[in-house]
N, C-alpha and C positions, 0 to 999 in steps of 0.2 A: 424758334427752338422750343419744345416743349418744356413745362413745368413742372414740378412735382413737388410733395410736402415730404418736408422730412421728417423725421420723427422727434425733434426739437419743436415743430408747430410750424416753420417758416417755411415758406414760398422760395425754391431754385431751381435753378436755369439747366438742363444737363448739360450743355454745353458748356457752363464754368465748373462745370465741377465732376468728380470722376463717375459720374452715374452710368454710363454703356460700360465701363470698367470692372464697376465692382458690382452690377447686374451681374456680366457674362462671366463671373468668379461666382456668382449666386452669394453676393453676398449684398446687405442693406443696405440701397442707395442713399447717402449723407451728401447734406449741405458743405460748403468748404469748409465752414468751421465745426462741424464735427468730425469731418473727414480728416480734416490737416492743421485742427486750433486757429486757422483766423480765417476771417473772412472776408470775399477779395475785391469787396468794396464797387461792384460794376456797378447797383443798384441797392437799397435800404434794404436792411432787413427787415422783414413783414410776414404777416401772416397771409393766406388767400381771404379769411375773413374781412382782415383789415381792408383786402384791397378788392372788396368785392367779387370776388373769383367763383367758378363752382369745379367742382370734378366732373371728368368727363368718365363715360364706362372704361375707357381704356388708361383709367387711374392718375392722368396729367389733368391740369387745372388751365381753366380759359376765364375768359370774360363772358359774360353773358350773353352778351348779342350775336358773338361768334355760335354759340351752339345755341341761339335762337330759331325756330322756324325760321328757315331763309337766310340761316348766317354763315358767314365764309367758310365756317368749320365743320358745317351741320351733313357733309359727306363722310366725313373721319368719323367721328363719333358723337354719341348722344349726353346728356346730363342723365348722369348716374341715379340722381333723384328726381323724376318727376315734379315739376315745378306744382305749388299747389294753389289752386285755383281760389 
């Protein structure tokens, strides 16, 4: 499921939480505990920093090696920042 940062700084799942929801209201997809005051505990909260993560062009956050040259995800989309050499 892809991921996204919310505007707290933390790394969530759209799947736990009401992100295609309150997208398709247009309104600012939140983590569950700013959406609903708690948080639902699948996974720590974290940052994508903390956990090594990057953005992708299409605004969800991966691991590295997936939108590496050659990585499982490098079809979908690219790292939003060119990596620098």
């Amino acid at each position: 499921m892809p991921l996204f940062k919310c505007d707290c700084g933390v790394i969530e799942n759209t799947a736990v939480s009401k992100y295609w929801h309150r997208k398709s209201k247009g309104e600012q997809p939140l983590c569950s505990q700013c959406a609903g005051g708690e948080w639902h505990g699948r996974f720590p909260r974290q940052t994508p920093e903390e956990l090594g993560m990057i953005e992708g062009e299409d605004g969800f956050y991966y691991k590295p090696a997936e939108l590496a040259p050659g990585g499982s995800l490098t079809h979908v989309t690219r790292p939003k920042v060119a990596a620098v050499s």
